[in-house]
TORPA-4810 file (N, C-alpha, C, O; in nm, 3 decimals):
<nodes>
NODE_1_-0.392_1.468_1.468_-0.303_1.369_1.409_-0.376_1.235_1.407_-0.422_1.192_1.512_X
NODE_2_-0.386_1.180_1.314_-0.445_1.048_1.269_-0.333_0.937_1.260_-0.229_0.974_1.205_X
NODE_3_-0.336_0.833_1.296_-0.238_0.753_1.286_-0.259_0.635_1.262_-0.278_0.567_1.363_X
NODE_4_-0.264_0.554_1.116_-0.283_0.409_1.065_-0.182_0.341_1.048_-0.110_0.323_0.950_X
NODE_5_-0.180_0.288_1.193_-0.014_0.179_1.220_-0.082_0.031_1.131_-0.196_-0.013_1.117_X
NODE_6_0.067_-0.017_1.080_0.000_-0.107_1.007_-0.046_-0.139_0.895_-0.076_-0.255_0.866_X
NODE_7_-0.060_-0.032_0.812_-0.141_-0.043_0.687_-0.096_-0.163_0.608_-0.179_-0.237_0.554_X
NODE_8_0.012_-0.180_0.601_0.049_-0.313_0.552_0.236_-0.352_0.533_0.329_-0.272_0.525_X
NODE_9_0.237_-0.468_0.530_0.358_-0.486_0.505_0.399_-0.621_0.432_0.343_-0.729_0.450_X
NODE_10_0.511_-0.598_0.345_0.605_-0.622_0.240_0.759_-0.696_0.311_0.834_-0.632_0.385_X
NODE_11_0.782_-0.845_0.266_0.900_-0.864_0.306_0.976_-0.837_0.409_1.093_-0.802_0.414_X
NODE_12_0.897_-0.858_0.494_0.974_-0.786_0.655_0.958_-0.667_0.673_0.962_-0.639_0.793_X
NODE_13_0.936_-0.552_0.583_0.909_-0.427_0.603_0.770_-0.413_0.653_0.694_-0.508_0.636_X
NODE_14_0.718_-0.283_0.723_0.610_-0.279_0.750_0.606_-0.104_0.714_0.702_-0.027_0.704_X
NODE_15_0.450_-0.072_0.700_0.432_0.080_0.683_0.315_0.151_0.829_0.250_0.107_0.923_X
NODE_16_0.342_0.260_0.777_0.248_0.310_0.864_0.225_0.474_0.788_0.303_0.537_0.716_X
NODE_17_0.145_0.495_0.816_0.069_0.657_0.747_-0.010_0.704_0.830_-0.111_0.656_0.882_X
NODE_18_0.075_0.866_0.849_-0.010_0.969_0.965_-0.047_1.056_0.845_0.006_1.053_0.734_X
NODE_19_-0.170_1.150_0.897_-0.227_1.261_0.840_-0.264_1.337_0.951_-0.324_1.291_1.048_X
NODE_20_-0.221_1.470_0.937_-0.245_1.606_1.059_-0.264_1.780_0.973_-0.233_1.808_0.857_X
NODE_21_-0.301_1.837_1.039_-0.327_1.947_0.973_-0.164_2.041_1.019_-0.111_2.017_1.128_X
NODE_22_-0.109_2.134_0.929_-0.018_2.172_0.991_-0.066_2.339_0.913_-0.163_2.341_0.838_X
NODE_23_0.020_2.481_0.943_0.018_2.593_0.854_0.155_2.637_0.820_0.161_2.734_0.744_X
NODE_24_0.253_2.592_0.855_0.373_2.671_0.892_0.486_2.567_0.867_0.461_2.449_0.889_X
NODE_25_0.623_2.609_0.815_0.728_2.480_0.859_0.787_2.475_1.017_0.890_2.416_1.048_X
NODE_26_0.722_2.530_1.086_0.755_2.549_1.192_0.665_2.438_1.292_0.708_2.383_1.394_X
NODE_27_0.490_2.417_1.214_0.431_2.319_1.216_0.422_2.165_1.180_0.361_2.073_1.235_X
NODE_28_0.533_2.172_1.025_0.595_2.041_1.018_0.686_1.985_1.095_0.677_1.864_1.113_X
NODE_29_0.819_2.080_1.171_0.864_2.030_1.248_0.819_1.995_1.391_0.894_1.916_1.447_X
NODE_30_0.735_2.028_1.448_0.667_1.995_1.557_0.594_1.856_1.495_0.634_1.742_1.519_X
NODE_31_0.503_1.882_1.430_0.446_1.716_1.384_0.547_1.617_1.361_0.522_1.506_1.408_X
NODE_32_0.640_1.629_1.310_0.740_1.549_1.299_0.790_1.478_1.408_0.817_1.358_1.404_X
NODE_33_0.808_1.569_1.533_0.863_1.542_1.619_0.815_1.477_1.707_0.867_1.384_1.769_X
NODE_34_0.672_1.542_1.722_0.560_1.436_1.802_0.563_1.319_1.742_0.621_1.238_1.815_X
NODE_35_0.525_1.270_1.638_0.558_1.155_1.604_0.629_1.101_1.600_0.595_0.982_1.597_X
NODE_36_0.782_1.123_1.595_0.907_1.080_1.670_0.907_1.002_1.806_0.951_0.890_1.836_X
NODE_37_0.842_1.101_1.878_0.834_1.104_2.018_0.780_0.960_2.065_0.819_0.920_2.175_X
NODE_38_0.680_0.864_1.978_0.608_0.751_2.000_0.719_0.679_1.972_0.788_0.693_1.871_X
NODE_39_0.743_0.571_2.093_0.820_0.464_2.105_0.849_0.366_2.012_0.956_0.308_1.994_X
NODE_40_0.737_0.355_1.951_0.761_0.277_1.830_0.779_0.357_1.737_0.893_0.324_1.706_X
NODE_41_0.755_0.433_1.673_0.797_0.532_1.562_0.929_0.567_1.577_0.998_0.566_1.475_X
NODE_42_0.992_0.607_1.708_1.125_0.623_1.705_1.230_0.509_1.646_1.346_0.536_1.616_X
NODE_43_1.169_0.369_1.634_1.212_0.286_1.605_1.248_0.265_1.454_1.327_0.183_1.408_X
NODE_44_1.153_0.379_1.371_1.144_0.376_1.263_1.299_0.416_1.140_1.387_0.500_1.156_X
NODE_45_1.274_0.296_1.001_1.376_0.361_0.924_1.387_0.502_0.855_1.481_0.580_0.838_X
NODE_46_1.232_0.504_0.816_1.180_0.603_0.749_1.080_0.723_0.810_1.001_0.678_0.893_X
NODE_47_1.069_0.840_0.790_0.960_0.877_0.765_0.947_1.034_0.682_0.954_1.157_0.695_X
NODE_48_0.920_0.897_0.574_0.865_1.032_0.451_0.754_1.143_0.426_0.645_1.096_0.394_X
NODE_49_0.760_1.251_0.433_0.706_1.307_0.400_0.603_1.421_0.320_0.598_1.343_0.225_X
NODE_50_0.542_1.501_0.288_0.529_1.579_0.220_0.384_1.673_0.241_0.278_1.611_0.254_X
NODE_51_0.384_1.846_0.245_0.308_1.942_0.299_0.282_2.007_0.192_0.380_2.010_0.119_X
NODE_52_0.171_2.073_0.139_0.155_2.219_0.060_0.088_2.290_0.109_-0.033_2.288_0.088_X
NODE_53_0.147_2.377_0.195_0.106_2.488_0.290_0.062_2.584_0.213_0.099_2.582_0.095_X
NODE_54_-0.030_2.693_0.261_-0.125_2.797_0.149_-0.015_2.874_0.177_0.049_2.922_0.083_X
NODE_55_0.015_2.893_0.282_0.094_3.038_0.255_0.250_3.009_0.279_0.328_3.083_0.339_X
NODE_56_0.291_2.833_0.193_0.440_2.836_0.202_0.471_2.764_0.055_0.590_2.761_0.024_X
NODE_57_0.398_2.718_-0.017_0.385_2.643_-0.093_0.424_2.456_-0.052_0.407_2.393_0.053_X
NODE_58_0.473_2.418_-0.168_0.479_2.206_-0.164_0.597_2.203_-0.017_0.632_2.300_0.051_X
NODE_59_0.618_2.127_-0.009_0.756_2.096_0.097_0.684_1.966_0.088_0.569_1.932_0.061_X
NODE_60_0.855_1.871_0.138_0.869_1.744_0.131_0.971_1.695_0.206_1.027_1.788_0.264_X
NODE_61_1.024_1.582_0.232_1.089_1.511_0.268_1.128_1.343_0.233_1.051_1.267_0.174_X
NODE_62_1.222_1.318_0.267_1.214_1.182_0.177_1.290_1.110_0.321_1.222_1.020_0.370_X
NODE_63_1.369_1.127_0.365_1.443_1.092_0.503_1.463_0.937_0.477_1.421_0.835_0.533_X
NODE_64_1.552_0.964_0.356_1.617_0.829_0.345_1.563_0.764_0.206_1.646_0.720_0.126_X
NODE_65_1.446_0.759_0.181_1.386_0.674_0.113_1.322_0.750_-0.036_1.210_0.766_-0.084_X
NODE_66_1.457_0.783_-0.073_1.435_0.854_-0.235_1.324_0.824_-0.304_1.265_0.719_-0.330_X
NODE_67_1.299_0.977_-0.336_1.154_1.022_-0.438_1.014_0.993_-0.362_0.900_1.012_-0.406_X
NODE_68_1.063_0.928_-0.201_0.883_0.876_-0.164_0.836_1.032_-0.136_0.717_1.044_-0.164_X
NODE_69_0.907_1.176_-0.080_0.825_1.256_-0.043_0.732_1.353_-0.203_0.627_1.417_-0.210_X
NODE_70_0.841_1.314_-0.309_0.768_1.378_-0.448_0.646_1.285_-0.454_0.536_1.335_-0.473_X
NODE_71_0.661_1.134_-0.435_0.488_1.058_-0.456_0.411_1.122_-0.398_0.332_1.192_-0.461_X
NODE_72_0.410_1.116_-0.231_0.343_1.221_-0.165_0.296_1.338_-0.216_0.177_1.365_-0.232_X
NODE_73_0.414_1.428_-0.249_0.346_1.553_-0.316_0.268_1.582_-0.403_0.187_1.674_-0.404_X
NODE_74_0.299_1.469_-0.517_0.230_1.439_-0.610_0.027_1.400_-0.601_-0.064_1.451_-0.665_X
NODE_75_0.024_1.321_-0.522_-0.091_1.294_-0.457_-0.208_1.380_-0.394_-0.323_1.388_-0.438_X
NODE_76_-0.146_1.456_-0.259_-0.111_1.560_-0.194_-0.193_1.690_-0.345_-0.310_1.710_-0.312_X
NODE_77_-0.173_1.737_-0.427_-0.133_1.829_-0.526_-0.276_1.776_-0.619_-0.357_1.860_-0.657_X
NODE_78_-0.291_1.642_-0.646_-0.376_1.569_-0.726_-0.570_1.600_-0.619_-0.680_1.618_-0.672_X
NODE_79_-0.543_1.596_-0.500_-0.646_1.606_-0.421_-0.637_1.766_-0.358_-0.692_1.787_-0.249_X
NODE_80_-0.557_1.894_-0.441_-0.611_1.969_-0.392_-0.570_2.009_-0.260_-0.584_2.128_-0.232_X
NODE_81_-0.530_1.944_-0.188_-0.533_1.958_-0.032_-0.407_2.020_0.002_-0.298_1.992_-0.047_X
NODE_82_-0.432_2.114_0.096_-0.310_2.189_0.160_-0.374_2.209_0.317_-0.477_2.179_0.378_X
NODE_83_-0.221_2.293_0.347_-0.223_2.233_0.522_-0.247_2.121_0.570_-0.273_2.138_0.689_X
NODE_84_-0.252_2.015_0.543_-0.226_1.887_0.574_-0.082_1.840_0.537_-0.010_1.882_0.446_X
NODE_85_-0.058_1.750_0.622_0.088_1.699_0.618_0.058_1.515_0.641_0.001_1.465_0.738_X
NODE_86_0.117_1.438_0.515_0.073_1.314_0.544_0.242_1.255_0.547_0.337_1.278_0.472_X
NODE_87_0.228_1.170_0.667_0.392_1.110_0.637_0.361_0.964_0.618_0.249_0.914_0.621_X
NODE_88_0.467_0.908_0.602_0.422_0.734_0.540_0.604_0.659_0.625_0.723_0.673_0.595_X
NODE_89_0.538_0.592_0.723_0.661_0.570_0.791_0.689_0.391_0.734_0.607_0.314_0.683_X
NODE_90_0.828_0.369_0.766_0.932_0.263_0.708_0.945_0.230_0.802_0.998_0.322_0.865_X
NODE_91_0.917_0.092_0.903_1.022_0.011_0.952_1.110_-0.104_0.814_1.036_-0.181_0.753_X
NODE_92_1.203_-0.104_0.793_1.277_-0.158_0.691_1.326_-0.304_0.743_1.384_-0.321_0.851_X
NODE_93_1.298_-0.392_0.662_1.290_-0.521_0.669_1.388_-0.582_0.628_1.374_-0.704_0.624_X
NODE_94_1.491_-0.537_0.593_1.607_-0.624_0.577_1.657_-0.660_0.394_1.761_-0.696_0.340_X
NODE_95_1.533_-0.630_0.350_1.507_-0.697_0.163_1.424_-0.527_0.102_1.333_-0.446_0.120_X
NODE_96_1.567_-0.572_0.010_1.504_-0.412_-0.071_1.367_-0.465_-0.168_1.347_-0.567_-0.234_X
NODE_97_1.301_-0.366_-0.143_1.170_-0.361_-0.211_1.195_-0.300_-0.364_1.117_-0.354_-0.442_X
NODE_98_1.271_-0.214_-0.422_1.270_-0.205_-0.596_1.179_-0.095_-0.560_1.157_-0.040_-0.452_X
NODE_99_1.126_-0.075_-0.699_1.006_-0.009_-0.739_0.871_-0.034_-0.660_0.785_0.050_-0.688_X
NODE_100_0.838_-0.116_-0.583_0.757_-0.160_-0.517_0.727_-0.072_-0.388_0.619_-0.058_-0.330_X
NODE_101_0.831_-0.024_-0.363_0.829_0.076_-0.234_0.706_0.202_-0.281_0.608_0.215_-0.207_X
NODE_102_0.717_0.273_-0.380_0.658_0.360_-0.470_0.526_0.319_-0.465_0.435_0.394_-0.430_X
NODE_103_0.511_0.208_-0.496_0.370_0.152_-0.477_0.271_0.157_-0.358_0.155_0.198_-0.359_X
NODE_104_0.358_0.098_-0.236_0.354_0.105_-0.082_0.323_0.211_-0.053_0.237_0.227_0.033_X
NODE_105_0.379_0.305_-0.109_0.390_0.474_-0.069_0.263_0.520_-0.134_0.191_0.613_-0.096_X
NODE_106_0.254_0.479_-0.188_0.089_0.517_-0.276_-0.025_0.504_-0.209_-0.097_0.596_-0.170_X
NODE_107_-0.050_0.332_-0.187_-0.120_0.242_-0.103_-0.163_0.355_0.017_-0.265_0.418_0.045_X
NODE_108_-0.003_0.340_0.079_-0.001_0.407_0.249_-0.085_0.604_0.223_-0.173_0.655_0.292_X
NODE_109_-0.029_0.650_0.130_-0.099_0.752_0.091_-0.263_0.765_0.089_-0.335_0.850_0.141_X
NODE_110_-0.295_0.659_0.015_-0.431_0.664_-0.002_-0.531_0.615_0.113_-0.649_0.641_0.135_X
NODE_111_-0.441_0.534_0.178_-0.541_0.521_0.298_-0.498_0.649_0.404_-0.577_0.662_0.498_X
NODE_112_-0.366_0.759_0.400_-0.405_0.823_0.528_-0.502_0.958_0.430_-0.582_1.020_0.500_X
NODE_113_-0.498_0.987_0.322_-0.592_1.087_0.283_-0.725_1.026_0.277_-0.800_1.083_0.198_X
NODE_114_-0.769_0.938_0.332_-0.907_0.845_0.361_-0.974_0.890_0.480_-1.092_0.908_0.513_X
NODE_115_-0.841_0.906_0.543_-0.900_1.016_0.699_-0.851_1.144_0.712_-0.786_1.196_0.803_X
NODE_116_-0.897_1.194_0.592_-0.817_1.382_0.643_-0.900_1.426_0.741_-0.878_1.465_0.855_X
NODE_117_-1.027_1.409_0.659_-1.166_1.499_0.744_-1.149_1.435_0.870_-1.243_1.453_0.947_X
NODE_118_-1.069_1.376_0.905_-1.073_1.349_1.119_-0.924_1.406_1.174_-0.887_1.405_1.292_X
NODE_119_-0.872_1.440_1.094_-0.692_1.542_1.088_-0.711_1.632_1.215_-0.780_1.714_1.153_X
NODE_120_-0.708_1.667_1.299_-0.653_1.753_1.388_-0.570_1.838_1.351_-0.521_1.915_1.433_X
</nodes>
């Protein structure tokens, strides 16, 4: 599990983007949860996600924050990559972001598929 707290933040909001290797949905929910488990992450509004497992196909999540786990997938799908699971976490700032969130989610995307090759 790779973890880029920080990547940036928007209007009081802030992001963060993990990347981990997973095979199973049985493996997304454990990653999920570990990352839960961090004190500050528990703190979190969001955390979106999205997997294309070889032997389960796409899976996603959005946990709150509509269409961010299809960007993900989308991305995710564009690079080929499966068994990896990248989530893109929300502390939420008080001021809706619009269309801009989408963007963020992109951003936060592209920097955690920057470190797959160190994914655990």
């Amino acid at each position: 599990m790779v973890v880029l707290e920080d990547v940036l933040r928007d209007r009081g909001s802030r992001y963060a983007a993990t990347i981990g290797k997973v095979h199973s949905p049985q493996d997304i929910d454990t990653f999920l949860g570990t990352l839960r488990r961090r004190r500050k992450f528990d703190k979190a509004t969001h955390h979106s996600w999205a997997a294309i497992l070889a032997n389960g196909g796409p899976m996603k999540g959005d946990d709150g924050e509509s269409g961010a786990g299809a960007v993900i997938l989308k991305m995710l799908g564009r690079e080929g990559l499966s068994d990896h699971i990248v989530v893109i976490t929300r502390w939420y700032g008080g001021v809706r972001l619009g269309g801009d969130r989408f963007a963020h989610i992109v951003t936060c995307t592209r920097a955690a598929l920057a470190h797959r090759n160190d994914a655990i």
